[in-house]
N, C-alpha and C positions, 0 to 999 in steps of 0.2 A: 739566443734572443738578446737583443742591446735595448737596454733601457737609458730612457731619455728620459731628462728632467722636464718639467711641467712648466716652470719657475725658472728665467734669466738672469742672473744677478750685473747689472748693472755696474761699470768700476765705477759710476761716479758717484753710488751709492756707497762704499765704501770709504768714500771719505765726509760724506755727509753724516751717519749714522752715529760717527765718535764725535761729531761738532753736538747734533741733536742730545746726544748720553752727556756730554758735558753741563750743557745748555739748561738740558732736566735738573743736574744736580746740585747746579747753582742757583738753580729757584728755589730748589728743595732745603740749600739750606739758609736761601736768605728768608723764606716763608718762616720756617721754625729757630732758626736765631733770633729772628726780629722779636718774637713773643720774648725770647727771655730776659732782652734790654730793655723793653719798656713796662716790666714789669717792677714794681720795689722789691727793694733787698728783705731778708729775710732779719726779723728782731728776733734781737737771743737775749736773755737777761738772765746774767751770774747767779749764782747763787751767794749768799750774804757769808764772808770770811773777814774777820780783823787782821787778814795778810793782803789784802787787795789795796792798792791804791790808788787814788782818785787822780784825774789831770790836775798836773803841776802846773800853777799859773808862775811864768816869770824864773822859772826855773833858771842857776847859769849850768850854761854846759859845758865840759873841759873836758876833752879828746885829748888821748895819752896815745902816740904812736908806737912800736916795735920798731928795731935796730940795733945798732950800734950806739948809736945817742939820742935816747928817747925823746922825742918833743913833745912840747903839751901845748896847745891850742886852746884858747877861750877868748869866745866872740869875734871866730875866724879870726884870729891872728898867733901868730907864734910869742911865746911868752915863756919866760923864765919862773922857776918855783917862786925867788922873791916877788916877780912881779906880782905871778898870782895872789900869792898871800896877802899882797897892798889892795887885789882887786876884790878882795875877797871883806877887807877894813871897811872899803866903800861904800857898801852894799848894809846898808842901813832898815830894808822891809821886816814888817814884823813876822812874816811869812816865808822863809827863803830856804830854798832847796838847790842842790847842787847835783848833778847829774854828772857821772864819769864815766864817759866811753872810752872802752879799753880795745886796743886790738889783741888777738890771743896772744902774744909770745911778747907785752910788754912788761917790764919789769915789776914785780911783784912792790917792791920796797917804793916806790912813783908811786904806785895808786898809794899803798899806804899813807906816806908821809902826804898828799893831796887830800884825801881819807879825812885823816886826822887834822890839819889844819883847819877843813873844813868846820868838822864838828866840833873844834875849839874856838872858831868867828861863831857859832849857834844857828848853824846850816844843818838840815838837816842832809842825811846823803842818798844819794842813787848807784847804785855800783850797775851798769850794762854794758855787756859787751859780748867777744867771744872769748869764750875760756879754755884754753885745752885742756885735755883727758890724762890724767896721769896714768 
């Protein structure tokens, strides 16, 4: 006995059906993405620590690169220790904070003596960056 199918399958249906599955799943997730963009972000509130610190207004920032001959950067430009240190005299706010972005493999003794000069004009300091793992 030869059994026949019931059901023709169509080739033009075979290339319609992966357009149709695509077509679904790009509604499917522009429907439920959408929800989650116009939704607000989610409020978190810290918990209260005398190690947190609040936004630095006016902060200066000095980027210490790795190499061969470290440079240091304040207010995007290239600048020498003395210069910094003159830029450092200038800065007369009663408020002033100094931020040092370090890359990982710059020299320890740079941030140092940057460090220190700082907290000697009455800056207070930020040390970020990346650090390696000993």
């Amino acid at each position: 006995m030869k059994l026949r199918r019931t059901f023709n399958f169509s080739p033009a249906l075979f290339g319609f059906l992966p357009l149709l599955n695509v077509l679904f799943l790009v509604l499917v997730f522009w429907v439920t993405g959408s929800k989650f963009i116009l939704q607000p972000g989610v409020q978190v509130t810290l918990p209260a620590t005398s190690f947190a610190l609040g936004p630095q207004r006016n902060a200066e920032i000095v980027t210490v690169t790795s190499g061969l001959v470290p440079a240091i950067y304040h207010r995007e430009r290239k600048v020498t220790f003395n210069e910094l240190a003159a830029q450092f005299a200038l800065n007369r706010e009663p408020d002033r904070t100094v931020i040092v972005k370090a890359d990982k493999d710059a020299p320890s003794g740079v941030l140092h003596d940057i460090m220190h000069e700082a907290q000697r004009r009455g800056f207070s300091v930020i040390l970020a960056g990346a650090f390696s793992q000993p």
